[in-house]
mmJSON file of the N, C-alpha and C atoms, coordinates in Angstrom:
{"data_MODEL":{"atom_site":{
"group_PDB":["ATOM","ATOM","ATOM","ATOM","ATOM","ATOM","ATOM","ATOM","ATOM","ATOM","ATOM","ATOM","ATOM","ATOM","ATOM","ATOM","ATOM","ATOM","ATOM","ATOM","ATOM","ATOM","ATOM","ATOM","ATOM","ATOM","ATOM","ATOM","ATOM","ATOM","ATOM","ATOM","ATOM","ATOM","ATOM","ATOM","ATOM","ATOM","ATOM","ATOM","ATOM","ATOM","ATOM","ATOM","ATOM","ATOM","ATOM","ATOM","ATOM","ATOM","ATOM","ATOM","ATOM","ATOM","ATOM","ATOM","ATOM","ATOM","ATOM","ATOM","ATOM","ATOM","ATOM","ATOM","ATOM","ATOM","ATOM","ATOM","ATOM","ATOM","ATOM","ATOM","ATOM","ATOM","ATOM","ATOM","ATOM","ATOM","ATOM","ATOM","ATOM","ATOM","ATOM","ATOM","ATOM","ATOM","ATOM","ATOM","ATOM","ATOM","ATOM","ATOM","ATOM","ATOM","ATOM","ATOM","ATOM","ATOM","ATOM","ATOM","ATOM","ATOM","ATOM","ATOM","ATOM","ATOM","ATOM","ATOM","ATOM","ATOM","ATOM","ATOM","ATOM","ATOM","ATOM","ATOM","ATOM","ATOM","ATOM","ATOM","ATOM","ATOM","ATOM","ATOM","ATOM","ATOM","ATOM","ATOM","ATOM","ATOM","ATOM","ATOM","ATOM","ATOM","ATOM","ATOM","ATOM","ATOM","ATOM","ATOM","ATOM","ATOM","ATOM","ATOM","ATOM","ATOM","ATOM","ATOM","ATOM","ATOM","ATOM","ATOM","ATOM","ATOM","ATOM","ATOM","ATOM","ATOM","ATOM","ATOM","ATOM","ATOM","ATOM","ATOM","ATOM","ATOM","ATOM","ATOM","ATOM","ATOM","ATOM","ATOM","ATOM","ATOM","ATOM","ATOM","ATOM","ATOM","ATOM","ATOM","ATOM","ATOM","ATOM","ATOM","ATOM","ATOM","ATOM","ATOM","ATOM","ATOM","ATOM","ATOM","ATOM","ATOM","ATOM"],
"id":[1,2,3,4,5,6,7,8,9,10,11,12,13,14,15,16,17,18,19,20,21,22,23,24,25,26,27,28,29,30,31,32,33,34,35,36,37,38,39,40,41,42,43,44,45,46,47,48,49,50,51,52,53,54,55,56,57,58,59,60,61,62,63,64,65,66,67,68,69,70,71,72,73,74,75,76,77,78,79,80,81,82,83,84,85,86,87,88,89,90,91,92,93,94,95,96,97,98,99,100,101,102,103,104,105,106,107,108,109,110,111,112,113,114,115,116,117,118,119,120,121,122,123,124,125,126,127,128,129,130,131,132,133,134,135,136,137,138,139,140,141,142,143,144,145,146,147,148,149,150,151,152,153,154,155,156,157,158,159,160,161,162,163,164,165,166,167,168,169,170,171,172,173,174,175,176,177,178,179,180,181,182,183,184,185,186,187,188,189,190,191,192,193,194,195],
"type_symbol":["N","C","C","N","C","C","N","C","C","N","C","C","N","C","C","N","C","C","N","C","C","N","C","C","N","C","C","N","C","C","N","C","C","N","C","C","N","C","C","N","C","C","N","C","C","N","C","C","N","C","C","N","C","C","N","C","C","N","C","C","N","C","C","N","C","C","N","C","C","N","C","C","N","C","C","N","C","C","N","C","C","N","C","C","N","C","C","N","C","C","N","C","C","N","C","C","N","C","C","N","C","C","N","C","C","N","C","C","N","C","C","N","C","C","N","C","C","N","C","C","N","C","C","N","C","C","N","C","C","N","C","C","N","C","C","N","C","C","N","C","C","N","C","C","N","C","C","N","C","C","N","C","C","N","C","C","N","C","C","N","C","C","N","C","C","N","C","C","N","C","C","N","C","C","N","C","C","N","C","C","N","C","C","N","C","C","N","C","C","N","C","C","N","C","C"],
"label_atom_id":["N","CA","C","N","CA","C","N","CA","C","N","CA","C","N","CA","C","N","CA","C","N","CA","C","N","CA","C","N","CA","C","N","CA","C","N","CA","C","N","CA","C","N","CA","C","N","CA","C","N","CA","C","N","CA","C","N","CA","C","N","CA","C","N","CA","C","N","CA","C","N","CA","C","N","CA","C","N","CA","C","N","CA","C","N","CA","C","N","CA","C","N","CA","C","N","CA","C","N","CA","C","N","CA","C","N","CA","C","N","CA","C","N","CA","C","N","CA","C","N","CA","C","N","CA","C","N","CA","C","N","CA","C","N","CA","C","N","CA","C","N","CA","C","N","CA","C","N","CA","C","N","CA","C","N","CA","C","N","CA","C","N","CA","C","N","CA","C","N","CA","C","N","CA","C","N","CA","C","N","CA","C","N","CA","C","N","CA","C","N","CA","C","N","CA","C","N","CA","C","N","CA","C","N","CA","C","N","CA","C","N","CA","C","N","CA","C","N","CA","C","N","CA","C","N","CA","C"],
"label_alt_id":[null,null,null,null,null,null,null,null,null,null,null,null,null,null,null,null,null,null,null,null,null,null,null,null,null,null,null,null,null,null,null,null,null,null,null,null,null,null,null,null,null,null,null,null,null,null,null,null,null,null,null,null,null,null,null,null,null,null,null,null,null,null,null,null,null,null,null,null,null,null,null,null,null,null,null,null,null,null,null,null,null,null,null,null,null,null,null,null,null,null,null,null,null,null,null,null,null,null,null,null,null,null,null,null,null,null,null,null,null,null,null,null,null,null,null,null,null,null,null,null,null,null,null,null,null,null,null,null,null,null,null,null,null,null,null,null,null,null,null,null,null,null,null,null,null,null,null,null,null,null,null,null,null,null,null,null,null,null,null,null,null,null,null,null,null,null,null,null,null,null,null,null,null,null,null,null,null,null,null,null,null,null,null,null,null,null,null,null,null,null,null,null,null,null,null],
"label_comp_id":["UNK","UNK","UNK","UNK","UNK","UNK","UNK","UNK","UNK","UNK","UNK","UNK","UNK","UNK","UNK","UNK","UNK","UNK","UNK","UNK","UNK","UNK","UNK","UNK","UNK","UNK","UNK","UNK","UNK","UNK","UNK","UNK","UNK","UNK","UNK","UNK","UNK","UNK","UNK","UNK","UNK","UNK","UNK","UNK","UNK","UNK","UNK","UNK","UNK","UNK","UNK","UNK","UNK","UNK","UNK","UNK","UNK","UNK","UNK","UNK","UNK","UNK","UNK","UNK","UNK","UNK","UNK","UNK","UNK","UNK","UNK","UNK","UNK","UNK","UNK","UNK","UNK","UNK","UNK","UNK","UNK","UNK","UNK","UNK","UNK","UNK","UNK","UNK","UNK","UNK","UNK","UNK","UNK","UNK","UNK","UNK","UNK","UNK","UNK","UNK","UNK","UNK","UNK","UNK","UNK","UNK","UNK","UNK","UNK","UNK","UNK","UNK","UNK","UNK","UNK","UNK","UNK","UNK","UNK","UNK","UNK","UNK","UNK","UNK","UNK","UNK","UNK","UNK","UNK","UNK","UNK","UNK","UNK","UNK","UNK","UNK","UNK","UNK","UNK","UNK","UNK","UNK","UNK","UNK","UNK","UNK","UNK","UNK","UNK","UNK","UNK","UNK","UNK","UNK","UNK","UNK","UNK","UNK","UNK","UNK","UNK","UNK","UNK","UNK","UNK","UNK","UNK","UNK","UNK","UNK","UNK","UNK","UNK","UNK","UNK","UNK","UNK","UNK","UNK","UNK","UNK","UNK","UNK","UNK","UNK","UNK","UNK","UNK","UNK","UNK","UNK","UNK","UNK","UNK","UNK"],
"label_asym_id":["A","A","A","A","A","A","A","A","A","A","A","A","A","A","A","A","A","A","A","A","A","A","A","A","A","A","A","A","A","A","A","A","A","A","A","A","A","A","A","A","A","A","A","A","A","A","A","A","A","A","A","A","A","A","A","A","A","A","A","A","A","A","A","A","A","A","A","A","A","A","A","A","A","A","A","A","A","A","A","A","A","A","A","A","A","A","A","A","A","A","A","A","A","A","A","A","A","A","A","A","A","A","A","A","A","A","A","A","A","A","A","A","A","A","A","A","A","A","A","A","A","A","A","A","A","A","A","A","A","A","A","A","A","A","A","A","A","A","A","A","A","A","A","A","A","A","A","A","A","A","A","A","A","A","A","A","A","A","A","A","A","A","A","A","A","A","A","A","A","A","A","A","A","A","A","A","A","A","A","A","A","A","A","A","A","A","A","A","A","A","A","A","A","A","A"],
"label_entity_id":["1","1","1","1","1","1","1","1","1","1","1","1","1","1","1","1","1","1","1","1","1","1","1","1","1","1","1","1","1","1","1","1","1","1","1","1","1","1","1","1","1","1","1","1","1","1","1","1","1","1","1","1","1","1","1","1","1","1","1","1","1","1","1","1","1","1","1","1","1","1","1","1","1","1","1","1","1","1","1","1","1","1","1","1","1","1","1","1","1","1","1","1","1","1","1","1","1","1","1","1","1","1","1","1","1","1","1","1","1","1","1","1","1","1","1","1","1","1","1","1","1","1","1","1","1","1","1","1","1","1","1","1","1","1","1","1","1","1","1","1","1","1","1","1","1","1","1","1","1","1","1","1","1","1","1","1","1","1","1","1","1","1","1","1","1","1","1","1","1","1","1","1","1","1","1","1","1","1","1","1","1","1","1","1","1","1","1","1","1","1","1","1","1","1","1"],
"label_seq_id":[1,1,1,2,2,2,3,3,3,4,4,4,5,5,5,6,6,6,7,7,7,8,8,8,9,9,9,10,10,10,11,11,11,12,12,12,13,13,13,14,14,14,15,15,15,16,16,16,17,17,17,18,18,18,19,19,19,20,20,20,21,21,21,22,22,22,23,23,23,24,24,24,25,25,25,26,26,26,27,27,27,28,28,28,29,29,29,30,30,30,31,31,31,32,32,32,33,33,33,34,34,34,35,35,35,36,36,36,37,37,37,38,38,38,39,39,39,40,40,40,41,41,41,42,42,42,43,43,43,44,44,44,45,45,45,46,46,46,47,47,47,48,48,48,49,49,49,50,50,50,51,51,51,52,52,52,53,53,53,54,54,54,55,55,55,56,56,56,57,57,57,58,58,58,59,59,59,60,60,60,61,61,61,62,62,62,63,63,63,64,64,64,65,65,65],
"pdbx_PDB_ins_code":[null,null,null,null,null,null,null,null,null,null,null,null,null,null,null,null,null,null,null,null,null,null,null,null,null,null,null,null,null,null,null,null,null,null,null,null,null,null,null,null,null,null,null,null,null,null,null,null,null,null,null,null,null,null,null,null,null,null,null,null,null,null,null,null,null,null,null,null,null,null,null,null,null,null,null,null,null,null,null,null,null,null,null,null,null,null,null,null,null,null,null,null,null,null,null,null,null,null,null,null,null,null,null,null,null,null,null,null,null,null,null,null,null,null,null,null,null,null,null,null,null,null,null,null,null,null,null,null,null,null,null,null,null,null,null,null,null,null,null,null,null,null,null,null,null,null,null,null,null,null,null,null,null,null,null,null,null,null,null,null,null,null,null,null,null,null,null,null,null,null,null,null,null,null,null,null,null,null,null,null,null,null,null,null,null,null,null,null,null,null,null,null,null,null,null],
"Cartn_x":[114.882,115.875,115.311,115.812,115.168,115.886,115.692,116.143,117.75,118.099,119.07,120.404,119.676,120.504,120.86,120.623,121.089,119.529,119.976,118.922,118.098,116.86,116.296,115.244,114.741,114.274,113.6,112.338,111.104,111.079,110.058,109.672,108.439,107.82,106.494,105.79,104.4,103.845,103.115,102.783,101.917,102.677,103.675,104.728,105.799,105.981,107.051,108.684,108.978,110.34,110.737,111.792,112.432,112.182,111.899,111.114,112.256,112.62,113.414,112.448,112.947,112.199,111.772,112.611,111.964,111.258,111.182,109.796,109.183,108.443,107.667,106.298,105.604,104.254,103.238,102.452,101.678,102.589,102.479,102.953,101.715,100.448,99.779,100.576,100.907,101.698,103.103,103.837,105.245,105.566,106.735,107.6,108.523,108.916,110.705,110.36,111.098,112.162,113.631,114.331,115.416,116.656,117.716,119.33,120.168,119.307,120.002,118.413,119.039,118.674,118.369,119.332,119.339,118.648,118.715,117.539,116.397,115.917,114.755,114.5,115.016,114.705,114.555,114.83,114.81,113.758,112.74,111.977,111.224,110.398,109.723,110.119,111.455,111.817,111.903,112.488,112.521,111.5,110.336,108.74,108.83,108.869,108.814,109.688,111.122,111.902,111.011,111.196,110.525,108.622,107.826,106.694,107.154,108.167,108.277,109.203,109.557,110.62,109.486,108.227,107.601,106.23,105.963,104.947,105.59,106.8,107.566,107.751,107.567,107.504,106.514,105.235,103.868,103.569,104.451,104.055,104.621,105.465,106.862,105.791,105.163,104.894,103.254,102.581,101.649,100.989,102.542,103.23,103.508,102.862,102.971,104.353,105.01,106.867,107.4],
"Cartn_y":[169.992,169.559,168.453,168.165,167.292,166.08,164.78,163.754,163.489,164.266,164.125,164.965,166.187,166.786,168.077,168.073,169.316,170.322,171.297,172.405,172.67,172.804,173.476,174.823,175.409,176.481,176.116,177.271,177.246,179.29,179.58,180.528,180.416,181.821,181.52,182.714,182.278,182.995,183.954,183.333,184.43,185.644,185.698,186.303,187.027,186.483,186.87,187.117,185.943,185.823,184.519,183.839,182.475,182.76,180.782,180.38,179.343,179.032,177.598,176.586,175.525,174.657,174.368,175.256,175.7,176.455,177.609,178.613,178.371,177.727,177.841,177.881,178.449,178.247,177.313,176.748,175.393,175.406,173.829,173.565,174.313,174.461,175.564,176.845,177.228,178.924,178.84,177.836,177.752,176.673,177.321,176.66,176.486,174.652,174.524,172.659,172.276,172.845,173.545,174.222,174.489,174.1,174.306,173.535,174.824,176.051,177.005,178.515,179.401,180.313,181.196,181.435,181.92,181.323,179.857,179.709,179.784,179.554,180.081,181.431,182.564,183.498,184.106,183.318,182.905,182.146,181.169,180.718,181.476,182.253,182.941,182.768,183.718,183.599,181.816,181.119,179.405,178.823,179.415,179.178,179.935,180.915,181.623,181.427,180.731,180.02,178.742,178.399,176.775,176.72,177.287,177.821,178.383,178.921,179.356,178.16,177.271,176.666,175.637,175.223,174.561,174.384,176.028,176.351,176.122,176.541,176.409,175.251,173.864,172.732,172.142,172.551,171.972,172.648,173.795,174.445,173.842,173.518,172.466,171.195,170.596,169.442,169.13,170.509,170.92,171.468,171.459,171.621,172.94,174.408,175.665,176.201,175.676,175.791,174.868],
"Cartn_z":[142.222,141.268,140.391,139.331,138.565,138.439,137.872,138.499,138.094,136.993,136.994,137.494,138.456,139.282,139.147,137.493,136.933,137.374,137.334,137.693,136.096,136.05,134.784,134.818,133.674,133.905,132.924,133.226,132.378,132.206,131.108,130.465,131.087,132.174,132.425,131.736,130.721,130.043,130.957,131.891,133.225,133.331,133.943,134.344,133.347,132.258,131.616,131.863,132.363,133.246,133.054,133.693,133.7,134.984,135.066,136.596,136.63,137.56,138.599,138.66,138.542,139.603,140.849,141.32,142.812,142.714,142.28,142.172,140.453,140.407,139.136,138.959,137.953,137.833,137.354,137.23,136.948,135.297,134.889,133.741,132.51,132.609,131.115,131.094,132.146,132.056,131.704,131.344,131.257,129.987,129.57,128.406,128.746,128.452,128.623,129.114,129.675,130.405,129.229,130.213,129.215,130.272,129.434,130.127,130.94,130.593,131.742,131.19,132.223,132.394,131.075,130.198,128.632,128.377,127.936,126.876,127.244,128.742,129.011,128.46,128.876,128.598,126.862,126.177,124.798,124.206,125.158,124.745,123.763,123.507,122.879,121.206,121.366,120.187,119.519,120.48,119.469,119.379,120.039,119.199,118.017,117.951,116.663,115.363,115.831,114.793,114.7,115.342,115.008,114.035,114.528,114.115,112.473,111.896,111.174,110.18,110.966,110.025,109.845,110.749,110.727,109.445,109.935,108.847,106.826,107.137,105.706,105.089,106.028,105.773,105.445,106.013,105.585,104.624,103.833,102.672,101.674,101.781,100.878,100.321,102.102,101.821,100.996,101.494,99.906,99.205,98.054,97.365,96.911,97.708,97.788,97.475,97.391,97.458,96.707],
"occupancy":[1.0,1.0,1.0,1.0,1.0,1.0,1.0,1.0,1.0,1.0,1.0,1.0,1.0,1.0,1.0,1.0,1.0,1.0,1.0,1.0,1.0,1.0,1.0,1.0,1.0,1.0,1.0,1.0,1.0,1.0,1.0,1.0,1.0,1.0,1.0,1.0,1.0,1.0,1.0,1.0,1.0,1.0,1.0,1.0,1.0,1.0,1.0,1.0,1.0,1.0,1.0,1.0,1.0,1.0,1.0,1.0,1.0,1.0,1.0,1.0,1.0,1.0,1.0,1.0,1.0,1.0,1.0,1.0,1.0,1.0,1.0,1.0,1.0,1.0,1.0,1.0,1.0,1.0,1.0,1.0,1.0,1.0,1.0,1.0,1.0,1.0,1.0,1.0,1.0,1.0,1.0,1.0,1.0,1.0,1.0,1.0,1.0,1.0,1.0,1.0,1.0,1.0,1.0,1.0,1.0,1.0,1.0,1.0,1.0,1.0,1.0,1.0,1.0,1.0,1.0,1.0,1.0,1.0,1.0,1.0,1.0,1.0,1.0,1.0,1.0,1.0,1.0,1.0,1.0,1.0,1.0,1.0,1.0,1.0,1.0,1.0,1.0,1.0,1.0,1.0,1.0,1.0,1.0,1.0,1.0,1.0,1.0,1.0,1.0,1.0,1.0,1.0,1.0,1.0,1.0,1.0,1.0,1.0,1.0,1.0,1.0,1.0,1.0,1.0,1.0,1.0,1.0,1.0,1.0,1.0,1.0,1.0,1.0,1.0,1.0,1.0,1.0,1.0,1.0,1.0,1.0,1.0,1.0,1.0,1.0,1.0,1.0,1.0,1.0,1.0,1.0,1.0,1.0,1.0,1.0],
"B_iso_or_equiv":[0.0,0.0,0.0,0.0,0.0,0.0,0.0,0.0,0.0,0.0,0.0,0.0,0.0,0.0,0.0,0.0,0.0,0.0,0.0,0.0,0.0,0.0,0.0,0.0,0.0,0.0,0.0,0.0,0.0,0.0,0.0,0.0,0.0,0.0,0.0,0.0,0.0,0.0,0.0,0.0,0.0,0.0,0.0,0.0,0.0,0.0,0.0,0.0,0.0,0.0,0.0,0.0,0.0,0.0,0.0,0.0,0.0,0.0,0.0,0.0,0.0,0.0,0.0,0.0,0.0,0.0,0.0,0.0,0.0,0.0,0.0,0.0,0.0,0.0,0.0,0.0,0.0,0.0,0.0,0.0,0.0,0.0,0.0,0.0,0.0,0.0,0.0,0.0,0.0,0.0,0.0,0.0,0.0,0.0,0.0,0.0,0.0,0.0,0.0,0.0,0.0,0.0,0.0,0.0,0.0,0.0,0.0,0.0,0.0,0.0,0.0,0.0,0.0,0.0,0.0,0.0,0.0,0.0,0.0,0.0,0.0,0.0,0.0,0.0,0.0,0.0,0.0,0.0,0.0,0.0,0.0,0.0,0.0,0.0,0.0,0.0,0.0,0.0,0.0,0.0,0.0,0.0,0.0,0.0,0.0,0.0,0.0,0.0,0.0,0.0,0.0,0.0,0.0,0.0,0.0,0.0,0.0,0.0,0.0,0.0,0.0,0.0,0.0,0.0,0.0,0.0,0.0,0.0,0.0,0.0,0.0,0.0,0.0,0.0,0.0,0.0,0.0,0.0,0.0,0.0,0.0,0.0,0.0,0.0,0.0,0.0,0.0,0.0,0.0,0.0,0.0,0.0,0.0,0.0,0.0],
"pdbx_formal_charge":[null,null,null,null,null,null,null,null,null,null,null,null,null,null,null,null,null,null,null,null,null,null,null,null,null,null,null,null,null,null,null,null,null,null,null,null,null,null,null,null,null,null,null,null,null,null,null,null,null,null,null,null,null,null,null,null,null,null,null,null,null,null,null,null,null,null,null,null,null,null,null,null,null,null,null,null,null,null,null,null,null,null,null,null,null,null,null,null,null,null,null,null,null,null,null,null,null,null,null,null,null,null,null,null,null,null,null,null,null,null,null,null,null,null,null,null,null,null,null,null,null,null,null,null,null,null,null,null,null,null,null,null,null,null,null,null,null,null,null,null,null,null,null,null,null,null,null,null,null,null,null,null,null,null,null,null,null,null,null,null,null,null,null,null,null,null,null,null,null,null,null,null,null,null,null,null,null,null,null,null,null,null,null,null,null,null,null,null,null,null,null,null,null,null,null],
"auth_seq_id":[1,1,1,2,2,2,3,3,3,4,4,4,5,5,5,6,6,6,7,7,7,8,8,8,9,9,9,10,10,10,11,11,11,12,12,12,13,13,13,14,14,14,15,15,15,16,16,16,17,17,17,18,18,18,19,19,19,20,20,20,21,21,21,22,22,22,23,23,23,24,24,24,25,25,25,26,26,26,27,27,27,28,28,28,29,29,29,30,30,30,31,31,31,32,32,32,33,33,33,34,34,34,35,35,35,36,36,36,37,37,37,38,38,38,39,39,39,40,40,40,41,41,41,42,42,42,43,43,43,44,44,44,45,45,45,46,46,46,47,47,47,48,48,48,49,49,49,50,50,50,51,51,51,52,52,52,53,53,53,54,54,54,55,55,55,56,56,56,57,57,57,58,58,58,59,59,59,60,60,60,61,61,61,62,62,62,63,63,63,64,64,64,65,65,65],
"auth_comp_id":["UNK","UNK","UNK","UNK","UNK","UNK","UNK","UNK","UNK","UNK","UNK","UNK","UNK","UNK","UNK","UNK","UNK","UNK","UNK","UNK","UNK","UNK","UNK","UNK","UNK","UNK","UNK","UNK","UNK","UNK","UNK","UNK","UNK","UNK","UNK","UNK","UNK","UNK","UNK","UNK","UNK","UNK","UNK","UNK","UNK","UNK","UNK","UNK","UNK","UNK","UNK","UNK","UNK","UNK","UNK","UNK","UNK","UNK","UNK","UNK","UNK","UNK","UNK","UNK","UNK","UNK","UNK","UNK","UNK","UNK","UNK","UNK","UNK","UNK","UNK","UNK","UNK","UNK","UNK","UNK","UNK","UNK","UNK","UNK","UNK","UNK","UNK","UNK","UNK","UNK","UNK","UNK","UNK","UNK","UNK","UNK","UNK","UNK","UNK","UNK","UNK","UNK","UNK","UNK","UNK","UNK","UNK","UNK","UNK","UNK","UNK","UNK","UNK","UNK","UNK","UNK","UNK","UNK","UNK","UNK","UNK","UNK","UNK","UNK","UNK","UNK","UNK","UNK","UNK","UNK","UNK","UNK","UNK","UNK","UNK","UNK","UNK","UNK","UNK","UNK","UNK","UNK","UNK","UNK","UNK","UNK","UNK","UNK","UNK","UNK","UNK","UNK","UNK","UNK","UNK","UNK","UNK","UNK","UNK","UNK","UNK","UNK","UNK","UNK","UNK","UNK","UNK","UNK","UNK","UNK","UNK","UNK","UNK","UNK","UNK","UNK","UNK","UNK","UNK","UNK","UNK","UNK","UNK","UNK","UNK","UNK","UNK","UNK","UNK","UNK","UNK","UNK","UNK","UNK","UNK"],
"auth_asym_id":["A","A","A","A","A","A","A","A","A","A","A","A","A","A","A","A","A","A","A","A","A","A","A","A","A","A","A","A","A","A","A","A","A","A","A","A","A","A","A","A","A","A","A","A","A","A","A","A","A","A","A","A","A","A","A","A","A","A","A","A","A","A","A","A","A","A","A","A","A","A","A","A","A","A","A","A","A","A","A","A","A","A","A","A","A","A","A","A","A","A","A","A","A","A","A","A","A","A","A","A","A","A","A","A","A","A","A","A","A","A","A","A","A","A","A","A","A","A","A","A","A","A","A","A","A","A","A","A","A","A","A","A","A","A","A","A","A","A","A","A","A","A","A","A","A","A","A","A","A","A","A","A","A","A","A","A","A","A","A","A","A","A","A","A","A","A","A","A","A","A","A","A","A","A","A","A","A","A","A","A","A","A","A","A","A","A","A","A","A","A","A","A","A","A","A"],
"auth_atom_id":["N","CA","C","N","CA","C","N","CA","C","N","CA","C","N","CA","C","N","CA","C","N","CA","C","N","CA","C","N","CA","C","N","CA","C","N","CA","C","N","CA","C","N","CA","C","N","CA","C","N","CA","C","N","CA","C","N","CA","C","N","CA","C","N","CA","C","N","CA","C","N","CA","C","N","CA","C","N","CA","C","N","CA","C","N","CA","C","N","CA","C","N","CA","C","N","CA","C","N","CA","C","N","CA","C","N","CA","C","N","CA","C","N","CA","C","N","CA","C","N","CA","C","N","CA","C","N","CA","C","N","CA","C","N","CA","C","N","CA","C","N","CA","C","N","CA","C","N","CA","C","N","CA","C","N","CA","C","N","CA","C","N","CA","C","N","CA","C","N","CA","C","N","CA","C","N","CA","C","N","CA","C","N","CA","C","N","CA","C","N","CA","C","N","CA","C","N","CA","C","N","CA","C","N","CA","C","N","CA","C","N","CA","C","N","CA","C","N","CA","C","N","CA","C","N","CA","C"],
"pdbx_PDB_model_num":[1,1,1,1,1,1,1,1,1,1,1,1,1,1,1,1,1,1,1,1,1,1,1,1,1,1,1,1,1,1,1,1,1,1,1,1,1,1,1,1,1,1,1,1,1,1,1,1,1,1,1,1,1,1,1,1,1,1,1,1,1,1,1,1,1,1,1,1,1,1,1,1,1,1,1,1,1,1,1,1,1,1,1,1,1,1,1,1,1,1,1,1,1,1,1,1,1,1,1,1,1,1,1,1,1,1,1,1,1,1,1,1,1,1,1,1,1,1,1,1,1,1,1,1,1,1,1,1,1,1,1,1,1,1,1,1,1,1,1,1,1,1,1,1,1,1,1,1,1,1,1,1,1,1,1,1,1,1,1,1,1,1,1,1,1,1,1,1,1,1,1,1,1,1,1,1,1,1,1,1,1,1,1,1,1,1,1,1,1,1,1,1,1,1,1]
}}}
């Protein structure tokens, strides 16, 4: 459990699944933590939003846009 009690989950890239904190894989193979089970299993995609909202910004910033 984590220190504040609440349970969290990770995205493990090894595996391709949502991991517990009780069963998880070393921190290089996993993304998160996340606040439940969904968004783990969602990780993927909010790299790919974020990566994208990200890349659009350093294009903005120069000056491509």
């Amino acid at each position: 459990m984590s220190s504040s009690g609440a349970e969290r989950y990770y995205w493990c890239l090894s595996h391709q699944r949502v991991e517990s904190e009780d069963n998880m894989c070393p921190g290089r193979d996993r993304l998160g933590p996340y606040d439940s089970a969904a968004a783990a299993e969602q990780a993927l995609a909010t790299v790919h939003e974020r990566n994208e909202a990200w890349d659009a910004e350093d294009e903005r910033w120069d000056g491509k846009h």
